[in-house]
N, C-alpha and C positions, 0 to 999 in steps of 0.2 A: 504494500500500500504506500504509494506516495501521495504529494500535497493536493493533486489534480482529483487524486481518487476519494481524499477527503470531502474536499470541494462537494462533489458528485453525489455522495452521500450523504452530506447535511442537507442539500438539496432535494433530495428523493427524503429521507427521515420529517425533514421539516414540511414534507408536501406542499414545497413550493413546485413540484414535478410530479406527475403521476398520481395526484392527488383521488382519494378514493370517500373522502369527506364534504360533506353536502350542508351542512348547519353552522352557524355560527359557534354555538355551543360545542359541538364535536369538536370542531378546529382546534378552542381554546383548553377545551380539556387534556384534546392532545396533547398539546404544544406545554401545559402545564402552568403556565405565566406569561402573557406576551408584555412587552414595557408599552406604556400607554400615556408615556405625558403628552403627545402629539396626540387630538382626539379622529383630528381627520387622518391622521394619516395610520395609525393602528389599523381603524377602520378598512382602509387599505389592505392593512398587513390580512386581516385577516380574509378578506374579499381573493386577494391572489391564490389564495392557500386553496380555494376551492373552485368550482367548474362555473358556478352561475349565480352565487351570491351579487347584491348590489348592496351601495353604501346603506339605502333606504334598508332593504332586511336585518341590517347588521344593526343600526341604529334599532329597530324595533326589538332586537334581541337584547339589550340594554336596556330598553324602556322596558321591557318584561319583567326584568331581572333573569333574566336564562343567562349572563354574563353579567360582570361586574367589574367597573372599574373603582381600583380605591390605590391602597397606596400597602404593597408589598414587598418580600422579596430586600431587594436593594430602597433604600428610602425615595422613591419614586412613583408614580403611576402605572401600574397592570392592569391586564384585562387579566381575568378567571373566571372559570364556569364556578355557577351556583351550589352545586355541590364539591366544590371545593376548600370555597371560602371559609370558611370557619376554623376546617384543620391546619390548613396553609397562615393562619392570621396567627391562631395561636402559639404555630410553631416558630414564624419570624419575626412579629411584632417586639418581643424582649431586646431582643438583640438591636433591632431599631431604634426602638423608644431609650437605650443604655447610651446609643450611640448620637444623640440629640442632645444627652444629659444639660453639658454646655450649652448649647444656643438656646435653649428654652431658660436657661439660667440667666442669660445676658438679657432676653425677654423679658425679663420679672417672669415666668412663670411659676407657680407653688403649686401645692396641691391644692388649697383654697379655690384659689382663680381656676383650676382645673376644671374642679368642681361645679362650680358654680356657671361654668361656660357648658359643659355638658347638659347640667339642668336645662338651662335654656334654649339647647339647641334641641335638646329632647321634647322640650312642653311645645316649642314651636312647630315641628316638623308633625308630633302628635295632635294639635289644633288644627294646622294646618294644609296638612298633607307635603308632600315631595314640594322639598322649598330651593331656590338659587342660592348662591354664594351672596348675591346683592340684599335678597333677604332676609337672612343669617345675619350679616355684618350688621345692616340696619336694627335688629333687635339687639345683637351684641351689643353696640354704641349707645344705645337707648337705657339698656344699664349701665353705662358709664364702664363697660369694658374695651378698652383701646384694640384697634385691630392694624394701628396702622407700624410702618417700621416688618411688614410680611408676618405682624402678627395671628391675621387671618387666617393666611396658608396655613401657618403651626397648631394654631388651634384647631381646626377643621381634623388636619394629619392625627392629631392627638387624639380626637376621637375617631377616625377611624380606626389607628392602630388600636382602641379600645374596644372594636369591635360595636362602636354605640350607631354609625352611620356609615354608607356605602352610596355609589353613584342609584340616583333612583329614576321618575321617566322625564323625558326633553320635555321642557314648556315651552312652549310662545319660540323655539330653536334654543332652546338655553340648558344645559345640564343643569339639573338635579341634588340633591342630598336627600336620602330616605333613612329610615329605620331601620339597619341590617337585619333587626328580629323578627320584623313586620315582611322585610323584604325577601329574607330565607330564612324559614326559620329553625333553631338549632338544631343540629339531630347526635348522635352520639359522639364526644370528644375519641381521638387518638391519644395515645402514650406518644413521647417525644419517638421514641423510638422506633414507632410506625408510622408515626409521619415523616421522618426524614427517611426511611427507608421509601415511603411513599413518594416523595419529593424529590430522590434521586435517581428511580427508577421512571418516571417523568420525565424528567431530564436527560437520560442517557436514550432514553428510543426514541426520544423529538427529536435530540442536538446531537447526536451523534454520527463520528467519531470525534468522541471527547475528553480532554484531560480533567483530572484531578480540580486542577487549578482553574481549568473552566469554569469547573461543577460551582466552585466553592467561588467566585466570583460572581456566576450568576444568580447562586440562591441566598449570596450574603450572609452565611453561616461560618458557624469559625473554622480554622484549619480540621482542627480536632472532630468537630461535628460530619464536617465533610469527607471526613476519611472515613470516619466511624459508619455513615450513610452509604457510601464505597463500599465499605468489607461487607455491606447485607447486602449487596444485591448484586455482588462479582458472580455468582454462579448461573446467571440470568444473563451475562456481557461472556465479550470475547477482546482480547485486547489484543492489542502492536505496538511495539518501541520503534520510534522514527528516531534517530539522532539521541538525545536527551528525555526525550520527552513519550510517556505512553498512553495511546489509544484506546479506549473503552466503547465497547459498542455492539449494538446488538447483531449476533449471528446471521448472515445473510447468504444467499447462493450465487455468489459470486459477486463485483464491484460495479457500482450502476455507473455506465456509459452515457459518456453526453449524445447527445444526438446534434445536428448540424443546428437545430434550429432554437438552441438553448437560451434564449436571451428574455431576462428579465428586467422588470422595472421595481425594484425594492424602495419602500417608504422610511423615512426617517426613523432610524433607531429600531430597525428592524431586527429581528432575531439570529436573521441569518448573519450577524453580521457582530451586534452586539452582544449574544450571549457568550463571549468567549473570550478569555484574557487573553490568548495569542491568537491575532487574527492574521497571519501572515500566509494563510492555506486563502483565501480570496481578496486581501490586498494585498497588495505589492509595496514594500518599505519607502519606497521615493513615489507612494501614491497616498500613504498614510497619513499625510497633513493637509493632503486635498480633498480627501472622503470624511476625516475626524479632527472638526475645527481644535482651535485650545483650548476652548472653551466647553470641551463636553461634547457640541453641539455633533450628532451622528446624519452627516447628511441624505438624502433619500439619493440613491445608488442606481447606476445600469448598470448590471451584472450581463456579461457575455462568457458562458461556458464555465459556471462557477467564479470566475473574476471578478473584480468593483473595478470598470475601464474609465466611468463617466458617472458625473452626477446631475441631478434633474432639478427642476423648480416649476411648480404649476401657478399658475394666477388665473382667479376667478372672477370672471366679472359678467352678471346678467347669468344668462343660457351658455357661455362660454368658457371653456378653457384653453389657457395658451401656458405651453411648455418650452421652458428656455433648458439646454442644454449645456454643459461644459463638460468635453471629454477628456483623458487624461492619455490618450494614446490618436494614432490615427485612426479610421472608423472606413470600413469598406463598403462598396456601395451596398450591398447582399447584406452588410451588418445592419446598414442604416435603413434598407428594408424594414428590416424582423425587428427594428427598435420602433421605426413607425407603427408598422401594427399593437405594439405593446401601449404605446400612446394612446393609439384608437381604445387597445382596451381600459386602459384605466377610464378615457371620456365615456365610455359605454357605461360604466362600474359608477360613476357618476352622477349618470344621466346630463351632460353636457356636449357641448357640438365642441370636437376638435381644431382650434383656430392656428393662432400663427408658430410655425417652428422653428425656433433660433439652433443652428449648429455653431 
């Protein structure tokens, strides 16, 4: 196995290829965690993964709750299926909310203010149903609790990671906050130790072939955790040492082959791309400050044949979408076909008419 055949693989595991997944829910359960601070472009993510989903289905599958987005994993935005959310919160919430300690500290936050910021987002949300973030704040302030300085953000995260609110349905085009217990309601807890078995084995048949350091990168658990999560489900994988570094990953009948016509349009911060501390199996070293700003920021990707050759940007205005481009390599005419078509499909996935194309 070398880096091409990795490539090949996470693509085929991830069903960004060959995809055999028809529901928004499905996708997510697969895939175990998708990162979600981009709402449209997630949306995306998970839209690609499958044969005929649209933004609109996907969006409905969120106002359901058959998905949720809250704040997981790595202290960020995921989507997860319904029936996951509770075991997955309980088992990375600690680790998050430890790792906040400080900035909630420089905040003024106490457990008082904690408290008392819960109450009211709880009486609120219960009076009034699935309320916005403009909402919220306006009640917060109305008690004379300050939201500003991204105090908001904090406080919102605090009670998700408490499990008290989750994303709930679109109003008027605006996300949500609901009642996680209203919204799914509990059903029996995991031991630590079934769910990170549970959370590893997730992880290695969506992302795989995978390292150690992936694992534990992407599910924001400590070294120790992620090893321990490792040794329970090694008899379930099949590994390879490349160089330094060893493979994990589920048993297959032989290496999936790209075919000629392999070219994708990947959304900002997508999986294939961010779930993995060494991403050098689909970028290229002297391409990795043009695909992943300094700033965090994971830009939305053309992948050709497993690669990140180019990155995209859409703008929406009216019935219209226009795609500007910026490649990182030269682009053949046969390439710039099979990219155009990809275009077409994201405007389809949209429901927008495809306008002007910047190469």
């Amino acid at each position: 196995m070398n880096l091409k055949d990795i490539a090949a693989l996470r693509l085929a595991n991830q069903k960004i290829i060959n995809t055999n997944l028809n529901s928004p829910k499905e996708i997510v359960s697969a895939m175990g965690a998708m990162q979600a601070q981009d709402y449209s472009m997630v949306k995306w993510a998970v839209g690609l993964r499958s044969k005929n989903l649209t933004d609109k289905s996907i969006e409905s599958a969120i106002s359901k709750g058959e998905i949720i987005r809250t704040h997981l994993l790595r202290p960020t935005w995921h989507l997860v299926s319904s029936e996951d959310i509770h075991w997955m919160l309980e088992l990375t919430a600690p680790r998050i909310k430890s790792a906040l300690k400080f900035r909630h500290k420089y905040l003024g936050f106490n457990e008082s203010i904690i408290k008392k910021c819960k109450k009211i987002i709880e009486k609120t949300i219960s009076e009034n149903g699935h309320s916005t973030r403009e909402e919220l704040i306006s009640v917060l302030e109305k008690a004379k609790i300050s939201t500003k300085e991204n105090r908001a953000s904090h406080i919102f995260l605090i009670a998700e990671l408490d499990g008290l609110i989750c994303s709930g349905e679109i109003k008027n085009k605006k996300q949500t906050y609901a009642l996680l217990k209203e919204r799914v309601p509990k059903t029996n807890s995991l031991n630590k130790e079934e769910s990170l078995g549970r959370l590893a084995l997730k992880y290695f048949t969506s992302h795989c072939p995978a390292t150690l350091q992936d694992f534990t990168w992407w599910s924001g658990m400590s070294a120790a955790d992620s090893k321990s999560a490792l040794e329970m489900i090694k008899t379930s994988l099949v590994s390879e040492t490349i160089g330094k570094q060893t493979f994990w990953y589920t048993n297959t009948n032989g290496v999936t082959k790209f075919s000629n016509d392999s070219v994708h349009l990947l959304p900002a911060f997508d999986e294939y791309i961010i779930a993995y501390a060494d991403r050098t199996a689909v970028i290229k070293l002297d391409h990795h400050k043009k695909a992943i700003m300094r700033n965090g920021m994971f830009m939305p990707s053309i992948v050709i044949n497993g690669q990140a050759i180019g990155k995209w940007k859409r703008i929406i205005k009216n019935d219209e979408v226009k795609i500007e481009t910026e490649f990182f390599r030269s682009i053949s005419k046969s390439e710039k076909k099979l990219i155009q078509k990809q275009f077409e499909k994201l405007a389809n996935f949209i429901n927008k008419n495809l306008s002007i194309l910047k190469n």
